[in-house]
Jmol script that loads the backbone (N, CA, C; Angstrom):
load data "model"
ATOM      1  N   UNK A   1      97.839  -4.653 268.375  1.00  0.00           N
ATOM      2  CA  UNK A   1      97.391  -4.269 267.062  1.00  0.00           C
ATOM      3  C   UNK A   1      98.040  -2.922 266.696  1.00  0.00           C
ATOM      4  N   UNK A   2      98.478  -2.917 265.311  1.00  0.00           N
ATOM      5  CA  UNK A   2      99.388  -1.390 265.086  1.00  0.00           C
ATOM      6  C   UNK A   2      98.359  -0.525 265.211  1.00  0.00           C
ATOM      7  N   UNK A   3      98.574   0.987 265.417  1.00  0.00           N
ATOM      8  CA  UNK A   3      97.674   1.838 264.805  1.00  0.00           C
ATOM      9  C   UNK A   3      97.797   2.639 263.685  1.00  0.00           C
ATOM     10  N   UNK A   4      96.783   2.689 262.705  1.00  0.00           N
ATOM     11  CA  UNK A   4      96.748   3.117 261.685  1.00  0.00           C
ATOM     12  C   UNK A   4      97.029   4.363 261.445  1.00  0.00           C
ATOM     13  N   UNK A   5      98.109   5.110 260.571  1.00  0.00           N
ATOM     14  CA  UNK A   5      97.883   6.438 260.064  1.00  0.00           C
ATOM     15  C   UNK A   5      97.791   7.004 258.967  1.00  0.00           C
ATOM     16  N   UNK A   6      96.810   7.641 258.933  1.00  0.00           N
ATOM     17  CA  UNK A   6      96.774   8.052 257.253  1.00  0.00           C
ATOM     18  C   UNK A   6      97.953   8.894 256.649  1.00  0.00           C
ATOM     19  N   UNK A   7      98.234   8.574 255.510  1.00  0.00           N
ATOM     20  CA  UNK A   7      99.326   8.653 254.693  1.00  0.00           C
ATOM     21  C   UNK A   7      99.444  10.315 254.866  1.00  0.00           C
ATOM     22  N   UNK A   8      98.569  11.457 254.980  1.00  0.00           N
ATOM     23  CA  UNK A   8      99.300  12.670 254.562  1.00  0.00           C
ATOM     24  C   UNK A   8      99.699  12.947 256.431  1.00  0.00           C
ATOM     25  N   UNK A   9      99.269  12.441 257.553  1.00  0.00           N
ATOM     26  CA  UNK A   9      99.849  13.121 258.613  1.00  0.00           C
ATOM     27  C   UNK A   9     101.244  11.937 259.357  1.00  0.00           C
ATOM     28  N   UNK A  10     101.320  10.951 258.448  1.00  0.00           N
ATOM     29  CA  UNK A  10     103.226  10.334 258.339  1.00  0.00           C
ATOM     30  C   UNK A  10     103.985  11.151 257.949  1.00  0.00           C
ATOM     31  N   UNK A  11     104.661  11.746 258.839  1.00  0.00           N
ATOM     32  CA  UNK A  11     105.929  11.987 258.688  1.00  0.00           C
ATOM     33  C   UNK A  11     107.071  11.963 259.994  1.00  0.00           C
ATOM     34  N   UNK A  12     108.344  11.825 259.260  1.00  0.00           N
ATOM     35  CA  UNK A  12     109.505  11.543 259.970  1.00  0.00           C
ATOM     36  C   UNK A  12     109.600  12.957 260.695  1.00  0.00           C
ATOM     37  N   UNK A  13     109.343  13.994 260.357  1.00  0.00           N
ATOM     38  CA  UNK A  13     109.811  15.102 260.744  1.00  0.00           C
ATOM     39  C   UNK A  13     109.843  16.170 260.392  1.00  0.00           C
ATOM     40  N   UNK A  14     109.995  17.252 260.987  1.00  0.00           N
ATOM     41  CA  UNK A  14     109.743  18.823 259.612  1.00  0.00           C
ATOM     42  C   UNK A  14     111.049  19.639 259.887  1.00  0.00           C
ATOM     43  N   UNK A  15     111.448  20.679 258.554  1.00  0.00           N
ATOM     44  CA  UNK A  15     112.544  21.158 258.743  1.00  0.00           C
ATOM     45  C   UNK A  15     112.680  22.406 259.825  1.00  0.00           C
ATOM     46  N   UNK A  16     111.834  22.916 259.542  1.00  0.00           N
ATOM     47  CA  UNK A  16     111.439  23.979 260.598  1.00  0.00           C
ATOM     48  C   UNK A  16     112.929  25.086 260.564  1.00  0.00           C
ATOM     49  N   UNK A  17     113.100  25.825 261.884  1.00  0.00           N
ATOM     50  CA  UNK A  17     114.101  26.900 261.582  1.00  0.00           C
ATOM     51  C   UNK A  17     115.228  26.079 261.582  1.00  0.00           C
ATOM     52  N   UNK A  18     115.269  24.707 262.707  1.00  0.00           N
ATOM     53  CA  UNK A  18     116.392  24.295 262.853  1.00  0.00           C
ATOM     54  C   UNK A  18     117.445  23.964 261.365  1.00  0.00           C
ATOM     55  N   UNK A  19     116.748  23.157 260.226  1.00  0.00           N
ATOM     56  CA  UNK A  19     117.200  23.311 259.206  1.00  0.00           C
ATOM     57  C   UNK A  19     117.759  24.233 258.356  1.00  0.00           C
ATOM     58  N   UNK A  20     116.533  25.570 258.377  1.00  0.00           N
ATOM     59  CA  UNK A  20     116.966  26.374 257.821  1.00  0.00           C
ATOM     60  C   UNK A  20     118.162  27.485 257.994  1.00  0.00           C
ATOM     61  N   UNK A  21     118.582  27.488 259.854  1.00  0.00           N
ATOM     62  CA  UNK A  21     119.567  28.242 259.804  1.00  0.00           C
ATOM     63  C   UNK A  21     120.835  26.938 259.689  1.00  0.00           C
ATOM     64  N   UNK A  22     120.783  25.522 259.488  1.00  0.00           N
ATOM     65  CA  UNK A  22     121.831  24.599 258.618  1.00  0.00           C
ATOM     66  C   UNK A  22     122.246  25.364 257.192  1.00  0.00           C
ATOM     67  N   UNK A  23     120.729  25.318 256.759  1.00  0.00           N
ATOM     68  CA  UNK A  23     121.345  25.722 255.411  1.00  0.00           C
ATOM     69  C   UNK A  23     121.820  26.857 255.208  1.00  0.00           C
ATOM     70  N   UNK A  24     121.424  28.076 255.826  1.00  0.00           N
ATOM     71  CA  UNK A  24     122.196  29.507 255.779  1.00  0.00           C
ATOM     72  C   UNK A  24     123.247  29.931 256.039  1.00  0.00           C
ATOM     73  N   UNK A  25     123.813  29.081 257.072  1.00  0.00           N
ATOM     74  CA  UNK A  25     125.202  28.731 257.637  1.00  0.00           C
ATOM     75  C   UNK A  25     125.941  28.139 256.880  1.00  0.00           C
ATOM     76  N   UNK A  26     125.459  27.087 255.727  1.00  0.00           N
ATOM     77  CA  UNK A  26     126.152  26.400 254.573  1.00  0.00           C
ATOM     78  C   UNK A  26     127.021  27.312 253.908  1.00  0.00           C
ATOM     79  N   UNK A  27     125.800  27.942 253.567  1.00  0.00           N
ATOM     80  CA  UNK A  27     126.370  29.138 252.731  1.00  0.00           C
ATOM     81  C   UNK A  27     127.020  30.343 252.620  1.00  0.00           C
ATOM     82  N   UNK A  28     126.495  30.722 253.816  1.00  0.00           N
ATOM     83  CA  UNK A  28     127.756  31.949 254.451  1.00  0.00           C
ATOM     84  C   UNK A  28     128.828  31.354 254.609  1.00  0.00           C
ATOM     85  N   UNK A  29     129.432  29.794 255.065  1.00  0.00           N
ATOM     86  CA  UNK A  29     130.530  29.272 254.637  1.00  0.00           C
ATOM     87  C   UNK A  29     131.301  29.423 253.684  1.00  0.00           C
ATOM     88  N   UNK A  30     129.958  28.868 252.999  1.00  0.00           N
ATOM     89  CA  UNK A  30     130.684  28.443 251.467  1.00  0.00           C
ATOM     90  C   UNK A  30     131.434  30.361 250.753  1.00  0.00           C
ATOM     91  N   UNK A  31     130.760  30.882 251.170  1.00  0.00           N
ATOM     92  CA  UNK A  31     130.800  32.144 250.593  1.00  0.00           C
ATOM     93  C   UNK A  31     131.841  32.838 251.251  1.00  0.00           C
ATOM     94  N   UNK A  32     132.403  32.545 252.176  1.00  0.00           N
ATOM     95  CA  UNK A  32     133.655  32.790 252.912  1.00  0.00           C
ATOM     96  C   UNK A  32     134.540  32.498 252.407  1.00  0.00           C
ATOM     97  N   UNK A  33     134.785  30.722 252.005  1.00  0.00           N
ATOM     98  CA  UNK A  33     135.959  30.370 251.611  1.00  0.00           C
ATOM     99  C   UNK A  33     135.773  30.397 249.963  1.00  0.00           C
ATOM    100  N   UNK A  34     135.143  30.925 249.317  1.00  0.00           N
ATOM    101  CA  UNK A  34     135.426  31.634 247.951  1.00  0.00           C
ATOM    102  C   UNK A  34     135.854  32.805 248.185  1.00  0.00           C
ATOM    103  N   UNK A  35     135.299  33.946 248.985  1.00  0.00           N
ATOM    104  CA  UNK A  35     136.242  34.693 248.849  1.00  0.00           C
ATOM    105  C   UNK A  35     137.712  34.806 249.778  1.00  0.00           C
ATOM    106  N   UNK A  36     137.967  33.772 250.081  1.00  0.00           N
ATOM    107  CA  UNK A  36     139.536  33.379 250.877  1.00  0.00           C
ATOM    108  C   UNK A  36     140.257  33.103 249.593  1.00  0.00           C
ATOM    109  N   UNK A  37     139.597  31.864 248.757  1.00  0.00           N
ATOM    110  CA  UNK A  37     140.680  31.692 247.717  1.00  0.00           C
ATOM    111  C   UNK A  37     140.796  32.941 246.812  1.00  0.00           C
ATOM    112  N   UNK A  38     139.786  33.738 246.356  1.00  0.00           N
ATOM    113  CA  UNK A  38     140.055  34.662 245.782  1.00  0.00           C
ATOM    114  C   UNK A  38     140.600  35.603 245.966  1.00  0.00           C
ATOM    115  N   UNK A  39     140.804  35.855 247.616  1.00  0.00           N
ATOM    116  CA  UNK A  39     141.890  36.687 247.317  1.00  0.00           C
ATOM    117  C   UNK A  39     143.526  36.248 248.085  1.00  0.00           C
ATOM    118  N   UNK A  40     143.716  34.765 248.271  1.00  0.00           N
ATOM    119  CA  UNK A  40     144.509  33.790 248.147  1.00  0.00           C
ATOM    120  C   UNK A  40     145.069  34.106 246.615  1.00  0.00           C
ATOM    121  N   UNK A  41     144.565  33.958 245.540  1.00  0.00           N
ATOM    122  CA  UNK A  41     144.853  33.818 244.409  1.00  0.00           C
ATOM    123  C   UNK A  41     145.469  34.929 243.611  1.00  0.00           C
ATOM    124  N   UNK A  42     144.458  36.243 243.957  1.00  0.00           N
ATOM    125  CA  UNK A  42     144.848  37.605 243.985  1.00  0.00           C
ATOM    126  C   UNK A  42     146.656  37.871 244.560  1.00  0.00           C
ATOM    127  N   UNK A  43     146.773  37.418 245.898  1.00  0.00           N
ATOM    128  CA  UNK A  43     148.372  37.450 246.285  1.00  0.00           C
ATOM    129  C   UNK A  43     148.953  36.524 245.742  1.00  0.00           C
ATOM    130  N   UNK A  44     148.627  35.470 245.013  1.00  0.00           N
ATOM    131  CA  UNK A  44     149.649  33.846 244.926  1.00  0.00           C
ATOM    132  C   UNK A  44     149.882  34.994 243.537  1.00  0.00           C
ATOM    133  N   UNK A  45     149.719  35.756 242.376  1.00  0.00           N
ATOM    134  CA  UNK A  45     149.764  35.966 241.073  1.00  0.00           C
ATOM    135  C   UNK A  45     150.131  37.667 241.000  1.00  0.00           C
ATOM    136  N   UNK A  46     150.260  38.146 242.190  1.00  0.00           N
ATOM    137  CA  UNK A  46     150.250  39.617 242.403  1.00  0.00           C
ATOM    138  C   UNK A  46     151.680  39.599 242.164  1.00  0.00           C
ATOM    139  N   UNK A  47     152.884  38.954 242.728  1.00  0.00           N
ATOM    140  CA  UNK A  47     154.273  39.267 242.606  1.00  0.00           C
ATOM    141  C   UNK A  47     154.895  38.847 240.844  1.00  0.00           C
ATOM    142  N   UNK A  48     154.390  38.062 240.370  1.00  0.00           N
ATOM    143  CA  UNK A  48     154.528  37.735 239.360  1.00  0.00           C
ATOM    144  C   UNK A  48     154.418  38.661 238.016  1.00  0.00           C
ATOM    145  N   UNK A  49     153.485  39.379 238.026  1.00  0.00           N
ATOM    146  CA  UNK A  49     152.721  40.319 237.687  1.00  0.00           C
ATOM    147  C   UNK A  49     153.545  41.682 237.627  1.00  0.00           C
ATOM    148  N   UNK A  50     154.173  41.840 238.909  1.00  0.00           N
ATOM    149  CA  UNK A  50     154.843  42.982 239.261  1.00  0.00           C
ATOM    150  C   UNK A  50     156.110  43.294 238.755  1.00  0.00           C
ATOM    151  N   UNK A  51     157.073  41.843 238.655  1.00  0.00           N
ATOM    152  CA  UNK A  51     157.943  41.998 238.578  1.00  0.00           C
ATOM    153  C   UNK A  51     158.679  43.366 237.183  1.00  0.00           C
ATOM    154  N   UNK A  52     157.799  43.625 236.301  1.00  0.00           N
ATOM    155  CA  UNK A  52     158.167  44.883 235.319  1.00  0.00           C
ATOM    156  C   UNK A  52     158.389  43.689 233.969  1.00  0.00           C
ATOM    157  N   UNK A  53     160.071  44.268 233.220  1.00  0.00           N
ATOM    158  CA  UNK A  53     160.272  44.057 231.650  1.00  0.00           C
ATOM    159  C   UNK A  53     161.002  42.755 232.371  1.00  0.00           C
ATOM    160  N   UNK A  54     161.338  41.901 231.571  1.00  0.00           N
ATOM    161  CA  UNK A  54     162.303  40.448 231.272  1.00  0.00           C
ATOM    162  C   UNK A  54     163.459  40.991 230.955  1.00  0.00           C
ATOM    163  N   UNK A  55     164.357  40.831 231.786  1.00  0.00           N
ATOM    164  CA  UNK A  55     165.742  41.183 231.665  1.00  0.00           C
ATOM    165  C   UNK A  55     166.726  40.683 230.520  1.00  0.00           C
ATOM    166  N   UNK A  56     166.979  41.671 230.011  1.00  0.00           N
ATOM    167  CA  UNK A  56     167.930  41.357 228.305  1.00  0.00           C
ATOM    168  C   UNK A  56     169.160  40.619 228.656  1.00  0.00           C
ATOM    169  N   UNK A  57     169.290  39.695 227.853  1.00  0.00           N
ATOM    170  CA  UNK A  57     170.373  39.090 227.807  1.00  0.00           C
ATOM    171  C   UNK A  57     171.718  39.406 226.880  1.00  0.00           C
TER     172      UNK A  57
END
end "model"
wireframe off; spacefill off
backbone 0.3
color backbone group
């Protein structure tokens, strides 16, 4: 015979710290490689920039 459980103490599982340092780690990621491209982007546009006047023809 199954045993019965009432609906509010079903659950699969709780997030607890283990989750939460997932998600904090997400984000210190994520927040890494924004500032990689940014300053990726900063050098890809820096020489361009530099070069001075357009040479007269």
């Amino acid at each position: 015979m199954p045993k019965i459980i009432p609906e509010d103490k079903a659950r699969q599982g709780r997030w607890g710290w283990h989750g939460l340092r997932i998600l904090i780690a997400a984000l210190l990621l994520a927040f890494a490689a924004w500032g990689i491209a940014e300053i990726y982007g900063e050098m890809a546009k820096t020489p361009a920039t530099q070069q001075g006047s357009a040479p007269s023809g």
